[in-house]
C-alpha positions as CSV (number, residue, x, y, z in Angstrom):
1,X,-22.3,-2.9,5.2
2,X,-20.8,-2.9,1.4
3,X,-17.9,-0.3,0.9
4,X,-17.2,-0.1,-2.8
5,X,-13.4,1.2,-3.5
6,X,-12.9,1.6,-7.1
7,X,-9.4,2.0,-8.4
8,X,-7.5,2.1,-11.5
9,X,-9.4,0.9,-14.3
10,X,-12.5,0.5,-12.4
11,X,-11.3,-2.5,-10.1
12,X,-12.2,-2.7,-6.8
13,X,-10.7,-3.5,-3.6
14,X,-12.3,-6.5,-3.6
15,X,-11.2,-7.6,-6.5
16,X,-7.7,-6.4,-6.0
17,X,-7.6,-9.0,-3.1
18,X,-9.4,-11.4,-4.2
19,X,-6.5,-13.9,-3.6
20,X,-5.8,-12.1,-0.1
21,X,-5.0,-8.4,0.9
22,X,-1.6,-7.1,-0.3
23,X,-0.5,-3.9,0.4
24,X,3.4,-2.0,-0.1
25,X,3.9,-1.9,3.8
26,X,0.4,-1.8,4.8
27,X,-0.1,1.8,3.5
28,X,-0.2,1.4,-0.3
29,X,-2.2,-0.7,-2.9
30,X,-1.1,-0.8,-6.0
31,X,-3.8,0.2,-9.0
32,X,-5.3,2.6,-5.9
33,X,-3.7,5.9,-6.3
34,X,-4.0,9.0,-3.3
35,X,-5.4,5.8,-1.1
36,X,-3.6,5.3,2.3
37,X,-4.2,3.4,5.0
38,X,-3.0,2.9,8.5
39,X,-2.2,-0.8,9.8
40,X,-3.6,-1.7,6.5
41,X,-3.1,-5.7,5.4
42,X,1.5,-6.8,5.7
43,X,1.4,-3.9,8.1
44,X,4.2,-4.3,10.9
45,X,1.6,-2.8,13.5
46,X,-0.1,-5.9,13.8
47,X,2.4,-7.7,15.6
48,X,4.8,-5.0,16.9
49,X,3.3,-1.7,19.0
50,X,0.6,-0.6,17.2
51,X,0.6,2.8,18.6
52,X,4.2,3.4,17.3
53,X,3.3,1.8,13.7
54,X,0.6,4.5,13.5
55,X,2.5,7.0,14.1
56,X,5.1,6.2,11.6
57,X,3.0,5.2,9.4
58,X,0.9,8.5,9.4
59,X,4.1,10.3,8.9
60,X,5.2,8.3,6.5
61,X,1.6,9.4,4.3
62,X,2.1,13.4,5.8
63,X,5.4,13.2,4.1
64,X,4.6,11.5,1.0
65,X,2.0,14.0,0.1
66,X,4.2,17.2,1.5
67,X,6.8,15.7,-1.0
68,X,4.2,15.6,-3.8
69,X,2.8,19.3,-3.1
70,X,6.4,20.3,-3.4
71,X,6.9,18.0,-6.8
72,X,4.2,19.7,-8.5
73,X,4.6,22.9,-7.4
74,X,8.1,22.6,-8.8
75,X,6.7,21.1,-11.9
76,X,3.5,23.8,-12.1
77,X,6.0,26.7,-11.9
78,X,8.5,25.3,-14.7
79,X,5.8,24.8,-17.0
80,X,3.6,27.8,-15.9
81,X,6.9,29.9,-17.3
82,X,8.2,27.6,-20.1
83,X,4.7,27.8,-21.9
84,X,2.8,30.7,-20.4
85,X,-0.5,28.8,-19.1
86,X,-2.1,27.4,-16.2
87,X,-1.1,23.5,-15.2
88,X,-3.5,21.2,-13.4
89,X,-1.8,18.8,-10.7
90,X,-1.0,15.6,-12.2
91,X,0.0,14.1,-9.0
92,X,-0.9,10.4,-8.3
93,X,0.9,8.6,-5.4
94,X,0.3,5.0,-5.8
95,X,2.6,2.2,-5.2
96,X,3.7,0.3,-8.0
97,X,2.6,-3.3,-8.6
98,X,6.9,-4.5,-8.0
99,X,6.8,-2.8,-5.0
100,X,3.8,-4.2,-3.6
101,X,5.3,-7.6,-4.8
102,X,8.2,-7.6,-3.4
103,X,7.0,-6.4,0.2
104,X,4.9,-9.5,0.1
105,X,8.3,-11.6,-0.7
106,X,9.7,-9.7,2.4
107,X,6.7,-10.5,4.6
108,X,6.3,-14.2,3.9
109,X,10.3,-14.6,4.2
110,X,10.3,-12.7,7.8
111,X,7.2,-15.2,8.1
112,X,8.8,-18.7,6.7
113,X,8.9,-21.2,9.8
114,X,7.4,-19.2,12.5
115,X,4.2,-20.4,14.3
116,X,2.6,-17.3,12.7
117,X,2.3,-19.8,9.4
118,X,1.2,-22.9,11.8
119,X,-2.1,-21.8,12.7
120,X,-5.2,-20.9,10.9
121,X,-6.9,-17.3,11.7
122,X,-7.9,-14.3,10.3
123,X,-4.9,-12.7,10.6
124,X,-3.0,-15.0,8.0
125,X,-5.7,-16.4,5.8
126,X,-3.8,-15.3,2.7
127,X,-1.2,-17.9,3.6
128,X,-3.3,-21.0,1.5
129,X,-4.2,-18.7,-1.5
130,X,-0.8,-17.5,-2.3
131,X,1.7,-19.5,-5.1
132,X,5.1,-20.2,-4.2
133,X,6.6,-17.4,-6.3
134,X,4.8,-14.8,-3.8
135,X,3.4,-15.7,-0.6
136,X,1.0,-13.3,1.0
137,X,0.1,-12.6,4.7
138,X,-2.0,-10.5,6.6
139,X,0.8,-8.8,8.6
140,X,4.3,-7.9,9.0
């Protein structure tokens, strides 16, 4: 099964990760906009209780788009009587690319010397492909 997720600029998900999956607290991807997920790759769920991580991290998304509505109705209504016309929504919600980067920093920090970095599975891969400057891992 081949799931093509096309972002910004045409690049995929694949692509994206290509040196291991990143994420701005495992709900955003940077380049992705309007793209959430749920326990998604330096998501805290992973190794705490995943229930509660879905949960928050579900509101955290209902929230962020509630938020946005309100944004652009704000915006849509400002415009709407400043020039008279009709206003498409704009609205992106995308994490930016210093974001994502420094929750990456955060993760492999909260990481550094624990036997999460000793031993070789799935769930940190992204360890060996990372630089120094930013260190990447597949959980919280």
């Amino acid at each position: 099964y081949n799931l093509r997720v096309e972002g910004r600029g045409g690049t995929t998900l694949l692509e994206h990760w290509a040196n291991g999956p990143r994420s701005a607290g495992g709900v955003h991807v940077c380049g992705f906009p309007n793209m959430f997920l749920l326990v998604g790759p330096l998501s805290p769920g992973i190794i705490a209780n995943i229930t509660a991580c879905i949960l928050e991290q579900t509101n955290h998304v209902v929230e962020v788009i509630r938020q946005a509505q309100q944004e652009t109705n704000l915006w849509r209504r400002r415009t709407s009587k400043a020039s008279g016309g009709d206003v498409d929504d704009f609205t992106a919600i995308e994490a930016s690319e210093k974001l994502e980067s420094e929750w990456v920093r955060h993760c492999s920090a909260m990481y550094a010397g624990s036997v999460w970095t000793k031993c070789n599975s799935w769930y940190n891969q992204t360890l060996s492909n990372t630089s120094e400057s930013e260190d990447s891992t597949d959980g919280y």
